[in-house]
C-alpha positions, 0 to 999 in steps of 0.5 A: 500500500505504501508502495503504491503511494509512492508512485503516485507522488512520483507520477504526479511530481513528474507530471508538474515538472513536465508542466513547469516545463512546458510553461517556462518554454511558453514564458520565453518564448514570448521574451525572446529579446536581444541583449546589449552591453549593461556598461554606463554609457557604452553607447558613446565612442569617441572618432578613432576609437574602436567599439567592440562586443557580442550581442546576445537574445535570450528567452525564446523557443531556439538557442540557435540565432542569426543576427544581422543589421536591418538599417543604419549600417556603415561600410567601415562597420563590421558585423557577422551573424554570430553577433559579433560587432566592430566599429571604429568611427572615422572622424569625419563623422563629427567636426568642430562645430557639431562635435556629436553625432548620433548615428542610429542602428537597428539590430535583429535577431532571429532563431530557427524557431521564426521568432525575431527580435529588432532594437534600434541603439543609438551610438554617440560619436564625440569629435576628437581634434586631431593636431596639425600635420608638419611636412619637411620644409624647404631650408630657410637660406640666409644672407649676409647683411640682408634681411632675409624672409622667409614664408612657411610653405602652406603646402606642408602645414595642414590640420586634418581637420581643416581647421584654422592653423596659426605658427607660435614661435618657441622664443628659447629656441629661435635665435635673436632677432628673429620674428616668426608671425602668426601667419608664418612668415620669418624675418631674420636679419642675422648679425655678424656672430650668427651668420659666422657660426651658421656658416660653420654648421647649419642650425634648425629652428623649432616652431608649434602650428596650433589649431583653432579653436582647439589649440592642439600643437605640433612641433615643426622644424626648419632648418637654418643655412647661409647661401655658400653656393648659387643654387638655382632658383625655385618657383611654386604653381597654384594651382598645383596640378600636372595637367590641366583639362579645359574645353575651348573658350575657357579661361586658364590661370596659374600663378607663379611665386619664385624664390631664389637662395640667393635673393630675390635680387639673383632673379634674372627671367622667367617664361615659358617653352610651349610644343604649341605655337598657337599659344602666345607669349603675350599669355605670361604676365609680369605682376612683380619681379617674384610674381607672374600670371599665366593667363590664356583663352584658347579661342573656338578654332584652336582645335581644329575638326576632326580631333576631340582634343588637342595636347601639348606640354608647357615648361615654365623656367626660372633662370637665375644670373649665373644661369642657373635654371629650374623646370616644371613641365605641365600638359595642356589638354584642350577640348574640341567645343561647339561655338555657341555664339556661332550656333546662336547667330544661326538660330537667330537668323532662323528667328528674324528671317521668319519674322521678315517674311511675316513682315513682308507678307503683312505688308503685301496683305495691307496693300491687298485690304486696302485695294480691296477695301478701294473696290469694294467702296466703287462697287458699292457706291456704282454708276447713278447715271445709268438705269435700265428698264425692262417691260414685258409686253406679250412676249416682247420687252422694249428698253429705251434710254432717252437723253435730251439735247438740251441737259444730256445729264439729265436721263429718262426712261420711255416704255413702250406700252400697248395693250395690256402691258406690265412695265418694271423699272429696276436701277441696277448696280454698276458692278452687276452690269460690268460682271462683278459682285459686291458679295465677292469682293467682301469675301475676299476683303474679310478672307485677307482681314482674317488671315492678316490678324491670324499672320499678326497674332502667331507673329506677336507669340513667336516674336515673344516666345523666343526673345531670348538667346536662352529659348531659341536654344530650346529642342521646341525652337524649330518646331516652332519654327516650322509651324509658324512657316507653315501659316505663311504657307497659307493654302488661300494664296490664290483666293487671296489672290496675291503677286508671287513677284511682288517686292516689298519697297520697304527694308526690312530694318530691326525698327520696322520688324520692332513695329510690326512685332513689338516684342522682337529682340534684335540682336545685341552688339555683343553678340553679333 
């Protein structure tokens, strides 16, 4: 009986463990959740600073996980499906005037069971002022009983960042009378005792280039040296580029700053040796004796069809009293291009012939209304002095025009009446008599007028709609073109009944064009 007991008790304890189970396998899987790193502020990385973890779930029906990023991710991140993460932010991703920047990620996980997670987390990426960069410098060759200058070449001194850079001088370090400014320049004007000295051994001189505002330093280095022996001179381009790509009609400008070791006074020419003689020697400018220009246009012909570009190399050389010279050799790729001014003079051409014809062909329907408009006032007004009288009598009809000698202005009309006799008098126009119509010369007269207003009303919408050098550059120009020549082309010539040899009397000036399409824009000076 005991027995039996105690297998009861473990049969039910089985079965509520097996329930316990089941329940705590139901509770996870409704948790299923990602975990992230539980440090204060782990979120927060600072620019060049790597961030490295293993995200991990729990809860859930599965153990078996993928994870991956479902929006935000950089390419300079790194993230597997095992949940490893790595990221080491660059720092161009903050600067000196936004020095945080939030970039948000969205994390997922999913396990074999179906079941996915997503949180999205916020990175905070704190700005880090890196120091200005120092390259080698050019020495600094003095002379004697000369105030020498010296400018820090910008070229060499520059802050990843990009920001402002000033030079602070190390006061235990430079020699006496020395200057050193905060744009970089060096004045020294070495004594007799410096100079000796220098000329046993050359000395270096440190200096700190400093950022703004955030006055991290770099130490530079410059070296000290007197002039023992004439060296060439030396000459910098700006901008410094090797080759130079430009289409024709496009202004090219370099600038050339020379130096000499020796003193600028050693300086004896500067020019240029170019493979292309097209490019004039008139392009180099002389602004001082350390400073030149080279500025050149290379006009529409330059490159000449059916080439697309044409190369050629240019060296610039100074050359120093003793002969002493320095090279820098730059290629010149000039580019094939259409000259719009020509393609504008043509279209405008295009653009004014149309409106001359317009003109002319007003001016030959102007003449046509007023003859008509002439004719039709005659036709209207006819011949008072002639009547007619048409009676008919049995089958016979007797006219008789009867003039007195006494007044013959003064007309009658006689009608011969016999019997029973019906007599009709009836004064006609004069236009009836000779074969012509009133009716038809108003059509006529209104068929002119109509297509005279029509002629002038598309005239004053095309003379506006392409005043402008910038619309009749547009792919709807000719086409417009072409329908506004195809109402010149008017089917009714005939009706109307216009001379295919008429010339117009008067020229067809931009002030008479002006007067008929108020709108027309002639063409400017500079553009002709």
């Amino acid at each position: 009986m005991v027995l039996k007991n105690v297998f009861k008790i473990l049969f039910v304890f089985s079965v509520v463990s097996y329930a316990n189970q089941a329940l705590a396998q139901d509770s996870n899987s409704t948790n299923f959740q990602l975990i992230f790193p539980r440090e204060s502020e782990w979120n927060v990385i600072e620019e060049g600073k790597e961030i490295n973890f293993h995200l991990q779930t729990k809860g859930g029906k599965s153990d078996s996980v993928r994870y991956s990023i479902s929006s935000g991710q950089r390419k300079d991140m790194k993230f597997d499906s095992l949940g490893h993460f790595v990221w080491t932010p660059g720092f161009d991703v903050a600067d000196r005037i936004n020095t945080v920047k939030t970039v948000p990620i969205i994390f997922e996980g999913v396990n074999s069971a179906g079941e996915s997670a997503t949180k999205e987390i916020q990175f905070r990426v704190l700005h880090v002022n890196r120091p200005p960069i120092v390259d080698e410098l050019r020495p600094f060759y003095v002379q004697y009983k000369t105030q020498n200058t010296y400018q820090i070449d910008m070229n060499s001194v520059r802050d990843p960042d990009g920001d402002p850079i000033v030079f602070v001088p190390i006061l235990d370090d430079m020699p006496q009378t020395m200057k050193l400014t905060a744009a970089g320049e060096i004045i020294w004007d070495p004594s007799v005792k410096q100079f000796t000295d220098l000329k046993k051994a050359p000395r270096y001189m440190e200096f700190y280039v400093e950022d703004q505002p955030g006055k991290a330093r770099t130490k530079g280095r410059l070296k000290l040296d007197v002039t023992q022996m004439d060296l060439a001179p030396d000459f910098t381009v700006v901008p410094q580029v090797s080759v130079i790509r430009r289409p024709e009609n496009n202004r090219i400008n370099l600038r050339f700053a020379l130096s000499d070791p020796n003193g600028d006074d050693d300086l004896a020419s500067f020019n240029f040796i170019s493979e292309n003689k097209q490019v004039p020697a008139s392009a180099l400018v002389k602004n001082t004796p350390t400073s030149y220009e080279f500025i050149w246009e290379p006009t529409y012909d330059f490159v000449k069809d059916p080439f697309d570009t044409l190369s050629f190399n240019i060296t610039f050389y100074a050359m120093d009293k003793a002969q002493n010279k320095k090279e820098k050799t730059i290629r010149f790729v000039i580019k094939n291009t259409v000259d719009e001014s020509q393609r504008d003079a043509y279209v405008y051409g295009l653009y004014k012939g149309a409106l001359v014809n317009a003109w002319g062909l007003l001016e030959q329907m102007q003449e046509k209304e007023t003859y008509l408009k002439k004719s039709y006032a005659k036709a209207k007004k006819g011949k008072r002095s002639r009547s007619l009288l048409n009676a008919g009598l049995g089958a016979t009809t007797g006219v008789a025009p009867q003039f007195t000698k006494s007044d013959p202005d003064l007309r009658g009309y006689i009608t011969t009446i016999g019997g029973t006799t019906v007599a009709t008098i009836g004064t006609l126009e004069a236009t009836e008599v000779i074969g012509k119509s009133t009716n038809g010369l108003l059509e006529r007269f209104n068929y002119v007028l109509q297509k005279k207003n029509e002629l002038q009303n598309k005239g004053d919408v095309f003379a506006r709609e392409y005043a402008q050098k910038s619309a009749r550059r547009t792919p709807e120009f000719i086409r417009k073109l072409d329908e506004f020549k195809a109402l010149m082309n008017l089917s009714g010539l005939v009706a109307l009944e216009l001379d295919a040899n008429w010339e117009n009397k008067k020229e067809a000036t931009d002030a008479a064009i002006k007067r008929a399409f108020k709108d027309f824009m002639p063409l400017a000076k500079d553009e002709s």
